[in-house]
C-alpha positions in Angstrom: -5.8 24.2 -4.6 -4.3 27.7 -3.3 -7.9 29.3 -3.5 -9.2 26.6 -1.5 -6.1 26.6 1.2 -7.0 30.2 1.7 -10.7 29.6 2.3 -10.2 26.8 5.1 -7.6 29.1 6.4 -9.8 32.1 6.8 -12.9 29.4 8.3 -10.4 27.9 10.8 -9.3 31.8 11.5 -12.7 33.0 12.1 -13.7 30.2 14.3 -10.6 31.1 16.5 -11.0 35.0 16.7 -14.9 35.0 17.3 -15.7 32.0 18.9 -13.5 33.4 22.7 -14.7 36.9 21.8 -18.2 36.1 22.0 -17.5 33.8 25.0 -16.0 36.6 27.0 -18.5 38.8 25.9 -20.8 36.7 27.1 -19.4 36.7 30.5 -19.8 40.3 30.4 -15.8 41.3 29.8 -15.9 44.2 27.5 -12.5 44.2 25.7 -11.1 47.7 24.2 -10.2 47.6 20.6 -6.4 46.9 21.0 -7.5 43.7 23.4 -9.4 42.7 20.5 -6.9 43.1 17.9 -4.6 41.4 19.6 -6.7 38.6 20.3 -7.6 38.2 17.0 -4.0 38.1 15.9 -3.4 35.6 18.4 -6.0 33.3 17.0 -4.7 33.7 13.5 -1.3 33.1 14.3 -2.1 29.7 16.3 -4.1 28.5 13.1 -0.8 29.5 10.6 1.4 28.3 12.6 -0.7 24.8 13.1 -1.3 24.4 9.9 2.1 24.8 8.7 3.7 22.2 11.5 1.2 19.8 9.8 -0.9 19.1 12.2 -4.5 19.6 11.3 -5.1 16.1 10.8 -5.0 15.2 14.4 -6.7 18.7 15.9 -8.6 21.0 13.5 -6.2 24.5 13.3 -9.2 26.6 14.8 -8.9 24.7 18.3 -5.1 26.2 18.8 -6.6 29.5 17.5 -9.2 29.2 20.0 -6.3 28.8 22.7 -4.4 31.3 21.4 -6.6 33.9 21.7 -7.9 33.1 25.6 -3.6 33.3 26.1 -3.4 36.5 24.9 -6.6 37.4 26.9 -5.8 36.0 30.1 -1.7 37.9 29.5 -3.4 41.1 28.7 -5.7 41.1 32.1 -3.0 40.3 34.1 -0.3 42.9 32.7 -1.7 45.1 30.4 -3.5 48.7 32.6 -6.2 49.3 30.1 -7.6 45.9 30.0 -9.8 45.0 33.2 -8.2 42.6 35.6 -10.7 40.1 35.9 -10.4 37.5 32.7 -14.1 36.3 33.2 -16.5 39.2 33.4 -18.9 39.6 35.7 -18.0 36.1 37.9 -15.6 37.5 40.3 -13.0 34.5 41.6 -11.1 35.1 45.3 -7.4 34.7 44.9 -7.9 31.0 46.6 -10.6 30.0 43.6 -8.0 31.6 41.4 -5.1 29.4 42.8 -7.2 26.3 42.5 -8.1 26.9 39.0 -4.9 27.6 38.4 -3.5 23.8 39.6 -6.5 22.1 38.0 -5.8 24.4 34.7 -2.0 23.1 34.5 -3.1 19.2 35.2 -5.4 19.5 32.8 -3.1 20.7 30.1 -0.5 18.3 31.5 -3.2 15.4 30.4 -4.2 16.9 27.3 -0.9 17.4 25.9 0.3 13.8 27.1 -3.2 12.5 25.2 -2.7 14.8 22.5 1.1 13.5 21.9 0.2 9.8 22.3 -2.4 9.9 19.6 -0.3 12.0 17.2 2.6 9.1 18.0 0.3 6.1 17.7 -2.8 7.0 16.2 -3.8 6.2 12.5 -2.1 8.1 10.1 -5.4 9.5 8.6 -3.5 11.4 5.6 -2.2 8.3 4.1 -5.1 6.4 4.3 -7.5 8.9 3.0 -4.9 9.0 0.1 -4.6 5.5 -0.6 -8.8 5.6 -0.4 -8.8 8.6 -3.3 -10.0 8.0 -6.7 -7.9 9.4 -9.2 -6.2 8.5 -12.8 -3.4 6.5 -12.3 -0.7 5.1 -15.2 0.6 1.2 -13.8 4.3 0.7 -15.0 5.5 -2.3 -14.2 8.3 -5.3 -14.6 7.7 -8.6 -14.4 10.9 -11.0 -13.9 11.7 -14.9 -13.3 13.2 -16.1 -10.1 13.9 -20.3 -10.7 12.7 -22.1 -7.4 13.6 -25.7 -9.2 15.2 -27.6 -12.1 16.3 -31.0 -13.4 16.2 -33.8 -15.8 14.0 -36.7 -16.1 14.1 -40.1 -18.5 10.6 -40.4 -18.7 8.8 -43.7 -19.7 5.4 -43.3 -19.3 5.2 -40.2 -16.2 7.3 -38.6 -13.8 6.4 -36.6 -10.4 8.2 -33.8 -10.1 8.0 -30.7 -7.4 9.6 -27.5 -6.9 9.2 -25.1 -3.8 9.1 -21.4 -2.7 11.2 -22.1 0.3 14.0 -22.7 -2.2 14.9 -18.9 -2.5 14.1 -16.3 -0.1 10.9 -14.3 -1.2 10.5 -11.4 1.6 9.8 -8.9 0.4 8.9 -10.2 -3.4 5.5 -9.6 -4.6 4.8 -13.4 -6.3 2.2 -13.2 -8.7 2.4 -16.5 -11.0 4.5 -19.2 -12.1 6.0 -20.4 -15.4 7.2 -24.0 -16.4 9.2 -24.7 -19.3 10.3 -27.9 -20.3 12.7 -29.1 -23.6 13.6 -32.5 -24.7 15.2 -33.6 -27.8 13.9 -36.5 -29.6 16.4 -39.6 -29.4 14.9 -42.1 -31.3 17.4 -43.8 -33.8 16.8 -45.1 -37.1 16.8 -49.2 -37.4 17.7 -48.6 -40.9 18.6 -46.4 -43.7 14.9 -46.1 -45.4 13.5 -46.0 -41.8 11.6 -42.8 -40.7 11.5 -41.0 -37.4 8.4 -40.1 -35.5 8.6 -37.2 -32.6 7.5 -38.0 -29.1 4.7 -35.9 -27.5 5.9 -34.4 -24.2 3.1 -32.8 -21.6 2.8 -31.4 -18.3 -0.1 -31.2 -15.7 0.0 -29.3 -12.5 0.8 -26.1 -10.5 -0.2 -24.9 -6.7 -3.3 -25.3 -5.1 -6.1 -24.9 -7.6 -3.9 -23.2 -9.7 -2.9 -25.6 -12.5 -1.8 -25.6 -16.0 -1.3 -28.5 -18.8 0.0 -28.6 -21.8 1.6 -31.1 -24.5 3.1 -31.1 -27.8 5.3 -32.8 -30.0 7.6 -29.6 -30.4 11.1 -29.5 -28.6 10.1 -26.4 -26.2 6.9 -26.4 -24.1 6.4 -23.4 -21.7 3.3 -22.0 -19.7 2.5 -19.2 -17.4 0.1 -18.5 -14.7 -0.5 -15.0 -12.6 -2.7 -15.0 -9.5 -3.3 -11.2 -10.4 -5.0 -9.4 -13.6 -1.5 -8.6 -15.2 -3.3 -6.6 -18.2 -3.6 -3.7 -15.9 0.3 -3.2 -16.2 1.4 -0.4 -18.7 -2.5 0.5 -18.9 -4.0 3.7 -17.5 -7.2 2.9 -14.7 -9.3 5.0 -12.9 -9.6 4.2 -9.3 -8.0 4.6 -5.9 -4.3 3.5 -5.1 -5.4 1.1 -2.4 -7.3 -0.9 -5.4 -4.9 -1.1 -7.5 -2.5 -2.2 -4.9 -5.3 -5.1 -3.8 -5.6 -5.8 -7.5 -1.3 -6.4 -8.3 -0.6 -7.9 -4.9 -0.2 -11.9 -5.4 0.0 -12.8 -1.7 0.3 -16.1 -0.5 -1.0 -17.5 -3.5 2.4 -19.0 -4.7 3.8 -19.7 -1.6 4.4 -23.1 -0.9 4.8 -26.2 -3.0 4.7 -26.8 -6.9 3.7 -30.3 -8.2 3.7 -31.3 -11.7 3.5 -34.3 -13.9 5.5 -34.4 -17.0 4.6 -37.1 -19.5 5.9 -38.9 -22.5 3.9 -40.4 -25.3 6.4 -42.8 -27.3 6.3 -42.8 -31.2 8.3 -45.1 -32.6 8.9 -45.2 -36.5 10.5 -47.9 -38.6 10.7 -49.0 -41.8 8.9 -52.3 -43.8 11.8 -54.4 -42.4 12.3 -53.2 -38.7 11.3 -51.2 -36.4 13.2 -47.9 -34.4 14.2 -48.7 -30.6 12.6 -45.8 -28.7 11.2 -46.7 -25.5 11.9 -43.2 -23.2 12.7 -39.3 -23.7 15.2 -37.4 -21.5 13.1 -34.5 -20.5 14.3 -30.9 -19.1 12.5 -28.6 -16.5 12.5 -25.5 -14.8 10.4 -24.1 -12.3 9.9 -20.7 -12.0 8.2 -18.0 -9.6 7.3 -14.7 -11.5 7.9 -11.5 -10.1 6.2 -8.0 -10.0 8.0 -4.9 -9.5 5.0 -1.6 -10.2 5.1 2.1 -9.7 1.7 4.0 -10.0 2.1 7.6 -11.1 -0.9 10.1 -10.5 -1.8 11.3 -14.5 -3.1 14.8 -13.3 -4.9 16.5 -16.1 
């Protein structure tokens, strides 16, 4: 990286120093070797100094070089005795040319360095996008955590419509990448008799957001599913690609904004014995709602 810092230094530096001496030579000025040397100095030291103040990305380094050295060249013809008082050679200007030169010169400059500092203020950060744009290794570390949008109970006969929405918590600034339901009943059937056996109810659940649905049922006491809008197996994983990507890739959106419906169902089994038969017409059913959260860091895995 320092080798190839010095080499677009020295291209920018060159451009500056011979690109005015050539021009002046061309108008037929024939510097000494101190106006040269000084020149050239001038042109390096506008590139350095350019380069260090950050600013190459808006105005390549050799274009302050460039300016730098006709500076020191026009300074030198007006104070310096060896070098020859006219700046341009062999076109001669009458002091009233020179004056009007002079104005247009400064209201020139006067619009370049308004245009100049309006660009650098509200132009495109080129840097950062050419960043985000570059391909490199990068390792994904993430956390994922739960933020509850809705909860309740419900004695279910046969179905229940339930909901639960975003607008329930604030989410600026969250990145929402799925959603989890989790439901939990115990079974309350009761026994008509001593020799009578129980038989668990099935509990299920159908729904989501949008077209993104789960379902799922079971006779056990705890039923939970997830979702993700995103490809979560790429966090705690190492991926080649740009930072921009993997951004587009882990960045849920408006996917799980808005609101969650669900229905939550109960399948009654009844058991008994010869004689009777167990009084079990409902289930008392527990629910949460959930929004999950992603929290990442990408680290650049330079070999």
């Amino acid at each position: 990286d320092s080798v190839f810092a010095l080499v677009v230094l020295a291209v920018y530096g060159l451009g500056g120093i011979f690109v005015p001496l050539l021009i002046i030579r061309w108008m037929g000025y024939k510097p000494d070797t101190f106006h040269s040397i000084v020149m050239m100095i001038s042109a390096f030291f506008g590139v350095i100094v350019w380069t260090l103040l950050g600013l190459g990305d808006d105005v390549f380094p050799s274009v302050p070089g460039v300016g730098s050295a006709f500076i020191a060249h026009f300074i030198m013809c007006a104070v310096r005795d060896d070098s020859a008082s006219n700046p341009l050679g062999r076109f001669e200007i009458s002091p009233e040319r020179k004056n009007q030169f002079a104005t247009f010169g400064v209201i020139a400059l006067c619009f370049l360095g308004v245009a100049e500092g309006a660009y650098a203020a509200y132009g495109p950060d080129s840097s950062e996008n050419s960043d985000a744009n570059m391909v490199a290794m990068y390792q994904i570390d993430g956390n994922f955590s739960l933020v509850e949008i809705g909860s309740g109970t419900e004695v279910i006969t046969d179905s229940a419509q339930i909901s639960a929405s975003s607008d329930a918590v604030d989410v600026s600034g969250l990145n929402v990448v799925g959603f989890r339901i989790a439901t939990s009943h115990t079974d309350n059937e009761q026994a008509c008799n001593f020799l009578a056996n129980t038989e668990d109810d099935e509990v299920g659940y159908e729904g989501g957001i949008q077209d993104f649905n789960v379902t799922e049922s079971g006779i056990q006491e705890n039923l939970e599913s997830e979702l993700y809008f995103i490809n979560q197996s790429l966090v705690g994983t190492t991926t080649n690609s740009s930072s921009s990507e993997i951004d587009a890739s882990l960045a849920g959106g408006d996917s799980g904004i808005g609101t969650y419906d669900f229905t939550i169902s109960v399948v009654v089994n009844s058991g008994g014995s010869p004689v009777c038969q167990n009084g079990d017409s409902d289930e008392s059913v527990d629910w949460v709602v959930s929004l999950i959260i992603l929290d990442y860091t990408l680290t650049e895995v330079k070999e």
